[in-house]
C-alpha positions as CSV (number, residue, x, y, z in Angstrom):
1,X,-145.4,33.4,-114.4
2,X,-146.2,35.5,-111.8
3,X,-148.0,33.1,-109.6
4,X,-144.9,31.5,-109.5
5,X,-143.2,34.1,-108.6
6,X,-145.2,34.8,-105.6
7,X,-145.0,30.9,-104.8
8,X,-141.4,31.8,-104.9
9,X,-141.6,34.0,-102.7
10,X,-143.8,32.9,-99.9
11,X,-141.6,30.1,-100.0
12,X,-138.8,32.4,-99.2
13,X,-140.3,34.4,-97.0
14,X,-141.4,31.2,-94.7
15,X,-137.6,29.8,-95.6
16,X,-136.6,33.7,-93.5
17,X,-138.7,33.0,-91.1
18,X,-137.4,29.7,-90.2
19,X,-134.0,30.2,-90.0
20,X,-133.9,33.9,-88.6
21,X,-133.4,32.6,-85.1
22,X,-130.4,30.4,-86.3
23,X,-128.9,33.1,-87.8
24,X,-129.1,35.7,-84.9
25,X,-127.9,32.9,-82.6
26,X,-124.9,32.4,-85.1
27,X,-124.3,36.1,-85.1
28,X,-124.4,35.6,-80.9
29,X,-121.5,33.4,-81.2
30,X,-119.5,35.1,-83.2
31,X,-119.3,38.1,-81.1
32,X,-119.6,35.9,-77.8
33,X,-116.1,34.3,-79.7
34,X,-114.9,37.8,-80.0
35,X,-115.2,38.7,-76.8
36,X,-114.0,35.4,-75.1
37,X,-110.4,35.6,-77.1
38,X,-110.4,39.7,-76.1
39,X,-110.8,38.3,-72.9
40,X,-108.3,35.6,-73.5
41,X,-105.5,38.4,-74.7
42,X,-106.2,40.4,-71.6
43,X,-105.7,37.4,-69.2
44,X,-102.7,36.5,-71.0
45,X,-101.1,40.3,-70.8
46,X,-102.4,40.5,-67.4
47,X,-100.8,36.8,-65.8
48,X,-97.4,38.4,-68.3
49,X,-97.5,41.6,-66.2
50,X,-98.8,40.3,-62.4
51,X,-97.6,37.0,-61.9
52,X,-94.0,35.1,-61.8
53,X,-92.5,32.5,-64.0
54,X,-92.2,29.4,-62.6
55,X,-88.4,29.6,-63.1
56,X,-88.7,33.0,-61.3
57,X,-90.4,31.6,-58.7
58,X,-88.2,28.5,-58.2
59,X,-85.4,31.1,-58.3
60,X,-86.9,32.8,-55.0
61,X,-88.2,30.0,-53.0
62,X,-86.1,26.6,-53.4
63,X,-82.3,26.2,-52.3
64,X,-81.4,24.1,-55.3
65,X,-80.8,27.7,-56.8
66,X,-78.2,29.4,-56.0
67,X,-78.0,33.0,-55.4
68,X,-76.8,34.8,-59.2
69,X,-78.5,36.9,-61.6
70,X,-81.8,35.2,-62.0
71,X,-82.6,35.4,-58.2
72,X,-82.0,39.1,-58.8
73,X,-84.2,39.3,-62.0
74,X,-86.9,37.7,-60.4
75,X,-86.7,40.1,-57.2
76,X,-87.2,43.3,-59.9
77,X,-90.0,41.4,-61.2
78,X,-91.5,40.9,-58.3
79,X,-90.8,44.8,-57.3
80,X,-91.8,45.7,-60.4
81,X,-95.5,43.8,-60.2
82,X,-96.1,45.1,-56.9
83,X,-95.0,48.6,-58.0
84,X,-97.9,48.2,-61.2
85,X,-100.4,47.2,-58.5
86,X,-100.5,50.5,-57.8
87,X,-101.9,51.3,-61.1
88,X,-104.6,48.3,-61.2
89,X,-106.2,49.5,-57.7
90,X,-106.4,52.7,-59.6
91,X,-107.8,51.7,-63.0
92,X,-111.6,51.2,-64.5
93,X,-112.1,48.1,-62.8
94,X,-115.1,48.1,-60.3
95,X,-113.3,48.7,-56.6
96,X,-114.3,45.9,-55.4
97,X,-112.8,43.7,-58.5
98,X,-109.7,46.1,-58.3
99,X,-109.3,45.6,-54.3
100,X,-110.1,41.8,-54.8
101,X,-107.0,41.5,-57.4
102,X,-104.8,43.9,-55.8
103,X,-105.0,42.6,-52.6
104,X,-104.1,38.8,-54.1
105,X,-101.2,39.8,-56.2
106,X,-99.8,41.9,-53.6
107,X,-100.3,39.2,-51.0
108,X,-98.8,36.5,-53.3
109,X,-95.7,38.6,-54.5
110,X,-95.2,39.6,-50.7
111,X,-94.3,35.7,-50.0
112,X,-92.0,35.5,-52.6
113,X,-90.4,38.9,-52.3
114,X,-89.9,37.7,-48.4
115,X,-88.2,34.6,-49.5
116,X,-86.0,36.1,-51.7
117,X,-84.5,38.3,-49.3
118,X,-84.2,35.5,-47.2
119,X,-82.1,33.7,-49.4
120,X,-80.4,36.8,-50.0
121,X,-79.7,37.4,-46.5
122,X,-78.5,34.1,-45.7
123,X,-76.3,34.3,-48.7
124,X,-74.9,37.4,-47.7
125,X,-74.6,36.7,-43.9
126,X,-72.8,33.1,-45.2
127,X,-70.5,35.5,-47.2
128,X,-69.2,37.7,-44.5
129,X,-68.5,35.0,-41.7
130,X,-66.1,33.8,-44.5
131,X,-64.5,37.1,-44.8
132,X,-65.2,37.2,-48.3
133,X,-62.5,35.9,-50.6
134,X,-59.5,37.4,-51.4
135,X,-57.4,39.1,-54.4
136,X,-53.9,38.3,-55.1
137,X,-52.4,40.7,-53.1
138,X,-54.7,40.1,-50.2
139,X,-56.8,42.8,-51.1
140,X,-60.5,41.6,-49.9
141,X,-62.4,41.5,-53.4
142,X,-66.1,42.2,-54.2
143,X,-67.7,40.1,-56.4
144,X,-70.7,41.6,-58.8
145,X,-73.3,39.5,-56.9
146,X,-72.1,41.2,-53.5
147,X,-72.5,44.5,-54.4
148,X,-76.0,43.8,-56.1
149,X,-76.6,41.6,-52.7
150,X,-75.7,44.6,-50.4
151,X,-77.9,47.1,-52.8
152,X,-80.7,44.5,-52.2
153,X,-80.6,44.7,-48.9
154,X,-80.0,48.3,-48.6
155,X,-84.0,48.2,-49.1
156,X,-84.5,46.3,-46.1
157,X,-82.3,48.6,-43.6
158,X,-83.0,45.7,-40.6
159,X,-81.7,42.8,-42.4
160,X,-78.9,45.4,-44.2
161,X,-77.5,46.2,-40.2
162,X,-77.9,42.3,-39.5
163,X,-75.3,41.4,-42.0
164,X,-73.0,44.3,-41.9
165,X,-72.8,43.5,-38.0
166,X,-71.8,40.3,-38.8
167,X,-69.1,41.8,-41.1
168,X,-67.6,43.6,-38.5
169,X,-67.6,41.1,-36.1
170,X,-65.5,38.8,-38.6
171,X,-63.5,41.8,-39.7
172,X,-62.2,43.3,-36.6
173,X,-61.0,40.0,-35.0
174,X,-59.2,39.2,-38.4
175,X,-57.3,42.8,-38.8
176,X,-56.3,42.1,-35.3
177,X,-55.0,39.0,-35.9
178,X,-53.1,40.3,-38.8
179,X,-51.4,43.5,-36.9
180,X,-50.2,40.6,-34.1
181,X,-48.9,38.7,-36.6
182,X,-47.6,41.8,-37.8
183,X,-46.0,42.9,-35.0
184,X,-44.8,39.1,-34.6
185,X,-44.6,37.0,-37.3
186,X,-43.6,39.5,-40.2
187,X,-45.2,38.9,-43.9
188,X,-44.8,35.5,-45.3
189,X,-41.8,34.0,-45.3
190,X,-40.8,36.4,-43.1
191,X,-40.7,39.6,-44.7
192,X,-41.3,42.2,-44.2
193,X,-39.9,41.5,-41.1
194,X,-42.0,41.6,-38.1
195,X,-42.5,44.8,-36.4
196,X,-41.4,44.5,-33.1
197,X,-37.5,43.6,-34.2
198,X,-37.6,47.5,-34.2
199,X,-38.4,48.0,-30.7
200,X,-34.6,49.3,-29.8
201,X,-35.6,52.1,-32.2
202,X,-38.6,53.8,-30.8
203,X,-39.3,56.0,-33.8
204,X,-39.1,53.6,-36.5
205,X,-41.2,50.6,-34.1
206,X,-44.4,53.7,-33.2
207,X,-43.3,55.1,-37.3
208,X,-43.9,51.1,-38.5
209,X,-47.1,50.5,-36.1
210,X,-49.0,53.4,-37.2
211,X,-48.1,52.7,-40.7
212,X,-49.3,49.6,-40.9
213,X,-52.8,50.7,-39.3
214,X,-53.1,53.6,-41.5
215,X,-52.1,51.7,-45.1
216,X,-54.7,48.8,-43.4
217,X,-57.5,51.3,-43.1
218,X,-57.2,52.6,-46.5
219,X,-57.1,49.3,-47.8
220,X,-60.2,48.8,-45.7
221,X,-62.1,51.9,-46.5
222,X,-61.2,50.9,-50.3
223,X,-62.9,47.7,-49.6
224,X,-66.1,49.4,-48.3
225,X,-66.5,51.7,-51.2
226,X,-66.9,48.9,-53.4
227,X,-69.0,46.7,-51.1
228,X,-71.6,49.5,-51.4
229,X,-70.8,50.4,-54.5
230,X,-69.6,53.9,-54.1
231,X,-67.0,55.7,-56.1
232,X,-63.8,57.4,-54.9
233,X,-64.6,61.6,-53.9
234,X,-61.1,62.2,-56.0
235,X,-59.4,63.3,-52.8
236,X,-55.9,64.2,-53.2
237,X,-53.1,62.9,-50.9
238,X,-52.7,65.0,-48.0
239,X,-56.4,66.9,-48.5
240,X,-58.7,66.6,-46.0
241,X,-61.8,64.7,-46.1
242,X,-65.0,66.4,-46.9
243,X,-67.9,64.1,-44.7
244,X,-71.0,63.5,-47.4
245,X,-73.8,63.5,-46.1
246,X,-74.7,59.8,-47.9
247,X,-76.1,57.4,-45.9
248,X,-74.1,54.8,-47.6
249,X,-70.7,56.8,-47.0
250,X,-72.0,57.5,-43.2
251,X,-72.5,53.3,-43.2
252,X,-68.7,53.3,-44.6
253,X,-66.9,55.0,-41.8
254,X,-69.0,53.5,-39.5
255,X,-68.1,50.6,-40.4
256,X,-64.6,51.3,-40.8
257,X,-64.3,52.2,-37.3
258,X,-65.8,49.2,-36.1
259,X,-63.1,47.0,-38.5
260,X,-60.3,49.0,-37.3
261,X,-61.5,49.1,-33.1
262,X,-59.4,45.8,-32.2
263,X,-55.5,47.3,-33.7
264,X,-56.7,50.2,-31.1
265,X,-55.9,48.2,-28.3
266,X,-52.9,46.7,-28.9
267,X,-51.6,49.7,-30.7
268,X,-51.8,51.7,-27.4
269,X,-50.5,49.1,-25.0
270,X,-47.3,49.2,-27.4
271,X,-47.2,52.8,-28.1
272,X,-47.7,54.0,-24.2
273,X,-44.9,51.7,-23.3
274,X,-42.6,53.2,-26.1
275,X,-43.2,56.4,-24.4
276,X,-42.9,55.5,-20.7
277,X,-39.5,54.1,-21.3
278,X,-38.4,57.7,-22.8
279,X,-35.7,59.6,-20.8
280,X,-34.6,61.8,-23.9
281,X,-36.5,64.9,-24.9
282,X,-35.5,64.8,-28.9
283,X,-37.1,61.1,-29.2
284,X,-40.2,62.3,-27.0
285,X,-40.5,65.1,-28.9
286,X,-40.4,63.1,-32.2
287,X,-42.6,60.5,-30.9
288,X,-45.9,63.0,-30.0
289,X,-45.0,64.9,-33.6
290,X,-45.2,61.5,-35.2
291,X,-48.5,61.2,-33.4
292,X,-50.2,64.2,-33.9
293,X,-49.4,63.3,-37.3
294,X,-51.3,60.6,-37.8
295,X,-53.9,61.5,-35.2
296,X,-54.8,63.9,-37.9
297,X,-54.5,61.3,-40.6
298,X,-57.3,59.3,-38.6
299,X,-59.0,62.3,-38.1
300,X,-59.2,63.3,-41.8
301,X,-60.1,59.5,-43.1
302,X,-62.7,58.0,-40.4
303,X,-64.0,61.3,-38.2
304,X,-62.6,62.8,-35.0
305,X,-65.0,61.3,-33.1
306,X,-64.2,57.1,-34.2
307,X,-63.0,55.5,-31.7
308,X,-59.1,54.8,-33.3
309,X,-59.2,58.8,-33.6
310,X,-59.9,58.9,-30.1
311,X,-57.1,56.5,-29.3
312,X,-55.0,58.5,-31.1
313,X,-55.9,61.2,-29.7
314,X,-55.1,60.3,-25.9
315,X,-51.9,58.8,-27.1
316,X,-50.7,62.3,-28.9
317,X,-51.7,64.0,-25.6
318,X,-50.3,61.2,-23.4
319,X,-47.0,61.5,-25.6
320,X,-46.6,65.0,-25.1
321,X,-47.6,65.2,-21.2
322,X,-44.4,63.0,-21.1
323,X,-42.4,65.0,-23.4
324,X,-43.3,67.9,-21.3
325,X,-42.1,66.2,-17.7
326,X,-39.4,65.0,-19.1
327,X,-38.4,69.0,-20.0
328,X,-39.3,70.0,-16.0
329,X,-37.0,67.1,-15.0
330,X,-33.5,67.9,-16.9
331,X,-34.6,71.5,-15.7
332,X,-34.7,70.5,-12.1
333,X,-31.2,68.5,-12.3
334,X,-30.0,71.5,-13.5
335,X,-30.7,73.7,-10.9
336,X,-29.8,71.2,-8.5
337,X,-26.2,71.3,-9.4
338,X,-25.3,75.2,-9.6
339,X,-21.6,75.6,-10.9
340,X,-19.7,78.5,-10.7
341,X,-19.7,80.9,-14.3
342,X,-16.6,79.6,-16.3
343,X,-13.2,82.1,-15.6
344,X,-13.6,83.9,-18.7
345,X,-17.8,83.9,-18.4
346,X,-18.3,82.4,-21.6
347,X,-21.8,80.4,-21.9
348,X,-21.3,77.5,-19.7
349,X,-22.0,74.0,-20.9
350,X,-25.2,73.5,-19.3
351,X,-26.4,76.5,-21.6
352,X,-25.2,75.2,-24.3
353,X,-26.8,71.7,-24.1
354,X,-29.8,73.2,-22.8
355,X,-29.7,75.7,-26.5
356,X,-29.0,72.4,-28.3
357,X,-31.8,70.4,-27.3
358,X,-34.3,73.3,-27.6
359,X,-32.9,73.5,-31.2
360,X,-33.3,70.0,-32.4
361,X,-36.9,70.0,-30.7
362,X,-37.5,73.6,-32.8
363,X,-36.4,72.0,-35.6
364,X,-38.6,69.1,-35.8
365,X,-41.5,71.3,-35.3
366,X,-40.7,73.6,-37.9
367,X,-40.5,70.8,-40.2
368,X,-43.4,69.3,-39.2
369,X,-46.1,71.6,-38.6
370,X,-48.3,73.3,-41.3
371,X,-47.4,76.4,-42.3
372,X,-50.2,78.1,-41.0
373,X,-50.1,76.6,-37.7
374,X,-49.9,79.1,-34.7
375,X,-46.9,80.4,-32.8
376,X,-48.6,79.8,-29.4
377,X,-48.4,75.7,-30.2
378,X,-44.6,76.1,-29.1
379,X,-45.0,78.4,-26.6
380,X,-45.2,75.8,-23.8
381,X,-42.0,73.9,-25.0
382,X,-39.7,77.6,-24.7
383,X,-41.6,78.7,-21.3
384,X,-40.7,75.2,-20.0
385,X,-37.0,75.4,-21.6
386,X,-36.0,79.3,-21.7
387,X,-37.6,80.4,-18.4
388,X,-35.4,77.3,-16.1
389,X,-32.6,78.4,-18.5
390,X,-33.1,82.0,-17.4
391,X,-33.5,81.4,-13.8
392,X,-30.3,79.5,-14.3
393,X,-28.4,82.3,-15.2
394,X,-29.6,84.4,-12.6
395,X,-28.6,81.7,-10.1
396,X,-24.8,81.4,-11.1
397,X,-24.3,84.9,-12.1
398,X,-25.1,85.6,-8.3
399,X,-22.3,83.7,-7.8
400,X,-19.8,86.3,-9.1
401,X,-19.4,89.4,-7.0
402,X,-18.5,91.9,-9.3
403,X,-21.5,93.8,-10.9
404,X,-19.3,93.8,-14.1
405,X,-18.8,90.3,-14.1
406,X,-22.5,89.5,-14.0
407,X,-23.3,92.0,-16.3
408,X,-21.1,90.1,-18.9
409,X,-22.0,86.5,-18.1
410,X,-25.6,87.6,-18.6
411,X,-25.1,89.7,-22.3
412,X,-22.8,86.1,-23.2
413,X,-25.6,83.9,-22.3
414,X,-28.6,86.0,-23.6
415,X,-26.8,86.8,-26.7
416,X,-26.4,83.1,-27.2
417,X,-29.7,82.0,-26.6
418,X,-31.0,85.3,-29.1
419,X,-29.1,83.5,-31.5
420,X,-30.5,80.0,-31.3
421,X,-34.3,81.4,-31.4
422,X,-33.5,83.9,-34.3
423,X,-33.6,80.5,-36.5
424,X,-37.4,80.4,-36.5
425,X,-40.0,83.0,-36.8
426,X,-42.6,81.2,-34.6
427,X,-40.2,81.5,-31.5
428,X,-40.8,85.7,-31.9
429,X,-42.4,86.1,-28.8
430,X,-40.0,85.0,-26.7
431,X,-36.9,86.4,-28.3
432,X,-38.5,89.7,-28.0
433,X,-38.6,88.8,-23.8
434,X,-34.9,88.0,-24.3
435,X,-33.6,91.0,-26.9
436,X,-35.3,93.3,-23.8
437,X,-33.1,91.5,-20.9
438,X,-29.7,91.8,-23.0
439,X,-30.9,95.7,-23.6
440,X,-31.3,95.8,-19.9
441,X,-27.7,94.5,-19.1
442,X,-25.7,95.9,-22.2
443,X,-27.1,99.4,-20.7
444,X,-25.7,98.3,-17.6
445,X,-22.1,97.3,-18.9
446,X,-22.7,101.0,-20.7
447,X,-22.7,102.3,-17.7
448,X,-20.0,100.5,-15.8
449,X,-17.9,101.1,-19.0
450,X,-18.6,104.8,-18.8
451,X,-17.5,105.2,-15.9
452,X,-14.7,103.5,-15.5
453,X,-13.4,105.3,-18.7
454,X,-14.7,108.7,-17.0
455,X,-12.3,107.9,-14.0
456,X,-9.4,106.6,-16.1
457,X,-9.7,109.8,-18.2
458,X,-9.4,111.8,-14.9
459,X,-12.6,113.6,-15.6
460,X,-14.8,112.0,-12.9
461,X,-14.2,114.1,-10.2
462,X,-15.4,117.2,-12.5
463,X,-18.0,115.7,-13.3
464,X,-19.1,114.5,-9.5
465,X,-18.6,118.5,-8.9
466,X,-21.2,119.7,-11.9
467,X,-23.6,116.9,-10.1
468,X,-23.1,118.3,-6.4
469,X,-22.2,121.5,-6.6
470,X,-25.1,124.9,-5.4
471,X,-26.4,126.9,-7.8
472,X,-24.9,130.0,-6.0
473,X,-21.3,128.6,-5.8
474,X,-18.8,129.4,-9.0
475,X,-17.2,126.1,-9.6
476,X,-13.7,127.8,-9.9
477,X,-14.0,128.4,-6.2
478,X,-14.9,124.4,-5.1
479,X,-11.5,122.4,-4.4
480,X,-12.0,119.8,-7.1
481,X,-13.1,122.1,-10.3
482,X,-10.1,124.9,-9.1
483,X,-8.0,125.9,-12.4
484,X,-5.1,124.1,-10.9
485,X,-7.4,120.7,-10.8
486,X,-8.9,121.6,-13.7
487,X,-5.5,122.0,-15.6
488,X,-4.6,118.6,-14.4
489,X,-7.4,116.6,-15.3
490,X,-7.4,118.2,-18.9
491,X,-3.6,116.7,-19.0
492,X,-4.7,113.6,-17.6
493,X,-7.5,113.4,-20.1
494,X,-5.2,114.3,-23.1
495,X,-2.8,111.1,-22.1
496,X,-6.0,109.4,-21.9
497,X,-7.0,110.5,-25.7
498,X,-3.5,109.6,-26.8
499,X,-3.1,106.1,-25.9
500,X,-7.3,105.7,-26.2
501,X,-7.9,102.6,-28.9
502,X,-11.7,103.8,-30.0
503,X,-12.6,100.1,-31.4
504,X,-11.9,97.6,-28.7
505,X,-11.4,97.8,-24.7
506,X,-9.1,95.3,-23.2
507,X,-11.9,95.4,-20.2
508,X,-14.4,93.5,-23.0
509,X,-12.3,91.0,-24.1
510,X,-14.6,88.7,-22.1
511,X,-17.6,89.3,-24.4
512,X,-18.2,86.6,-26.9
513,X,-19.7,89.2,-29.3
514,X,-17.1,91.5,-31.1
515,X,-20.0,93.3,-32.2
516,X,-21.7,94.0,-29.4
517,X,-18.4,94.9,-27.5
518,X,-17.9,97.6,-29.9
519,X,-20.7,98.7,-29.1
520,X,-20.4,98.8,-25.5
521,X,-17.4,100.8,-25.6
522,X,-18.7,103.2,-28.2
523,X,-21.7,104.2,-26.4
524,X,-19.3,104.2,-23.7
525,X,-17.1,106.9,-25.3
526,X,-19.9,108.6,-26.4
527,X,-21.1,109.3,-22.9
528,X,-17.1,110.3,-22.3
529,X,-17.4,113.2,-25.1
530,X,-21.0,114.1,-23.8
531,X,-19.2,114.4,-20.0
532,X,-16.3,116.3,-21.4
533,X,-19.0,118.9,-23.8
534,X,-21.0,119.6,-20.0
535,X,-17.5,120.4,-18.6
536,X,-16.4,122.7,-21.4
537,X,-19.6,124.4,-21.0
538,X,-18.8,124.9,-17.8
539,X,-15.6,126.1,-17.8
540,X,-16.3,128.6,-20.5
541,X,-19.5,129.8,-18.7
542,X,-18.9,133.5,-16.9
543,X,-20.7,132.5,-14.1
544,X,-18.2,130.0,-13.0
545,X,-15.5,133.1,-12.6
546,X,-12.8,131.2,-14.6
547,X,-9.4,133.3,-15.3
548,X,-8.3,132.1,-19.1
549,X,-11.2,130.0,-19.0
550,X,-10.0,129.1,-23.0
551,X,-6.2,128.4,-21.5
552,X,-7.7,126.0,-19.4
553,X,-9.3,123.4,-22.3
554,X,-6.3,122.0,-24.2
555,X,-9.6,120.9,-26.7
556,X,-12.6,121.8,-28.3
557,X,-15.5,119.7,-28.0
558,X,-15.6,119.2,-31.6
559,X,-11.9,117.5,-31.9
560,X,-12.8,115.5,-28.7
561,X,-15.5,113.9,-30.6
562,X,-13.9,112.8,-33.2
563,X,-10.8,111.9,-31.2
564,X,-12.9,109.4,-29.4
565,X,-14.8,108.0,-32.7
């Protein structure tokens, strides 16, 4: 039994022996299997992760696809492979392994990647020389693939500029076109009508003109936005424009200048004749408001330094160089024909026209400028329309000889031109000028007035005695102040009282003001009572030796003053 046991297992133990290579070479193989379908994994994850699709690649290279979303799909693949090379020429490879497969995927992805934006480019570029289609309204409409197109290419800024030049060259020519036909041709089937069947009426034609350019620009700069994808900045109508810093937004109004550059010439051919042919000061005036208004517009939307802001802007200063000649002209035909002041020296008519037009012209820039705007923006238009006006006055008031007469010609006129600037705040400064010249001459009919009163009251010659007379002489003893004269003139002066009217003078009927003629003669009699308290003084003072000095003065001072009001 136990010899055959140990037969056994000798028999075994050669039987190990045998086959112990076969079995370490089977173990060999398995694990060599192992490793070869690890391998196998890897290869596929890595050919998954760092090559194309043959669809992708057909999709990039061939023209039998068109440009949609797979081209697109494929180009982020390809970014996205050459953006995880990043990671391989990083990783636990050996360098020169990890060099050696960088290098060829970013090599083979490169030729790809080039022809896709080729395609895309030519795409693109075929898209705006055909001025991109249209909505139902006209509107220029983006399709999806443009935008994604123009985000594409905003990663290749030399082939981005290539295409949006192309733009603008299709785009300006075509807005062009359609402000002509504008201006010529109307809308379809005529309306709206065309523009320039307004031309008789120079502020609807230059209102019409601008209108169309400024409702084209929006539509335009609407159009832009969504070519680049950008959303509205939520400005209200009317606010200004706050300028981002975004490229893309610094790419929209540059390119919206550019669109709009070819309505800028026509617009100012149209507009400078509108102006030139201007002999009225209301419509010039309304034309450079309408202007400045849009100038600003412009300004607000596109920049003040685009070039249709710039046109604008020379128009605007164009419009109002003419508005301003045509002010120095009516005021040089009216100094050449100097009339005499009408018989009862009311304002004369060239006054009053003169007042007229500046008030229309004040008018419309009151309505029209922002509240906050500054005085000194008119000042011009009343130095060129009251200073003429004023030198005027002066001219035909020297043609009246009486001092009296002038005096009321000028406190008619200047009262009359006070009135028409007391309308607006913003024409302060110059009223003040004025409201200083009628206190000059009111103090001068005062005056006049006075003393004319003084002499019919039969006080003057008193009065001319207190002004004259030495200190050493009495003033009973000169011939004029005597008690005899002195008793005379007091019953001169008490006729004088009794048939005195203290609220009007038949002598300033001639002023246009009832107010200020009231006035007049008040201060006037005023001056009277003051003239008659100096005399009373006199009279009553010891010093001037008068017998029954209080026999003498029919009146006290006090019932003088209120006799004369």
């Amino acid at each position: 039994m136990h010899e055959c046991c140990d037969t056994a297992q000798e028999k075994l133990a050669v039987a190990n022996q045998g086959t112990k290579y076969l079995l370490e070479h089977a173990e060999g193989l398995r694990k060599e299997s192992q490793s070869t379908a690890h391998k196998q994994l890897l290869t596929t994850v890595f050919l998954h992760r760092f090559t194309l699709t043959d669809a992708e690649i057909q999709a990039l290279t061939t023209r039998d696809v068109q440009v949609n979303r797979y081209l697109f799909s494929a180009m982020d693949h390809c970014e996205r492979i050459r953006s995880d090379c990043a990671a391989l020429l990083t990783g636990d490879l050996s360098p020169g392994e990890a060099e050696t497969a960088g290098l060829d995927i970013m090599q083979a992805t490169s030729k790809y990647l080039d022809k896709g934006y080729e395609k895309v480019m030519k795409w693109t570029l075929f898209e705006c020389r055909a001025g991109l289609s249209k909505g139902e309204e006209g509107q220029l409409e983006v399709s999806l693939l443009m935008k994604k197109a123009i985000r594409r290419l905003n990663c290749r800024p030399e082939l981005l500029d290539e295409a949006l030049s192309v733009l603008s060259a299709t785009r300006s020519p075509a807005l062009m076109n359609l402000f002509l036909d504008a201006l010529t041709r109307g809308g379809p089937n005529g309306l709206p009508r065309p523009i320039e069947l307004n031309a008789h009426d120079p502020i609807r034609y230059v209102g019409d003109m601008l209108a169309w350019v400024h409702q084209t620009m929006a539509s335009e700069h609407e159009f832009l936005e969504s070519l680049f994808d950008l959303k509205s900045d939520g400005r209200r109508v009317g606010e200004s424009r706050v300028f981002s810093p975004n490229e893309n937004r610094k790419r929209v109004r540059t390119l919206l200048d550019k669109h709009m550059e070819g309505c800028g010439r026509p617009l100012k051919i149209r507009v400078y004749q509108t102006i030139k042919s201007q002999e009225g000061s209301i419509i010039a005036y309304q034309l450079a408001t309408l202007l400045d208004f849009y100038k600003a517009t412009m300004a607000n939307t596109i920049g003040p330094d685009s070039l249709l802001t710039k046109t604008l802007t020379e128009i605007t200063a164009d419009a109002y160089e003419s508005f301003y000649q045509i002010l120095a002209s009516l005021s040089a035909r009216h100094m050449r024909y100097i009339e005499q002041p009408p018989v009862d020296l009311s304002v004369p008519a060239t006054l009053t026209e003169a007042m007229s037009n500046l008030r229309e012209i004040m008018t419309i820039y009151n309505d029209t400028s922002p509240e906050d705007t500054a005085a000194a923006s008119f000042d011009r238009v009343l130095d060129m329309t009251v200073d003429p006006t004023l030198e005027l006055i002066v001219k035909m008031a020297d043609l009246r000889a009486s001092e009296w007469d002038k005096s009321i010609f000028w406190v008619n006129c200047l009262e009359y031109m006070i009135a028409t600037l007391t309308l607006f705040a913003f024409t302060q400064s110059k009223k003040e000028v004025l409201e200083g010249l009628l206190k000059k001459h009111t103090s001068l009919l005062i005056q006049e007035h006075f003393h004319h009163l003084l002499n019919s009251s039969g006080l003057q010659p008193i009065t001319e005695a207190l002004d004259t007379k030495a200190e050493d002489i009495p003033l009973s003893r000169m011939d004029a102040t005597s008690s005899k004269q002195i008793s005379l003139a007091m019953r001169q002066f008490d006729n004088f009282l009794a048939h005195l009217d203290t609220l009007v003078s038949p002598r300033l009927v001639l002023l246009s003001s009832t107010k200020n003629s009231s006035h007049v003669h008040q201060d006037s009699l005023a001056l009277v009572t003051s003239a008659y308290g100096r005399i009373w003084d006199a009279v009553m003072d010891p010093k001037n030796r008068y017998e029954f000095a209080s026999t003498l003065l029919i009146r006290s001072k006090e019932e003088v003053k209120t006799l004369t009001g």
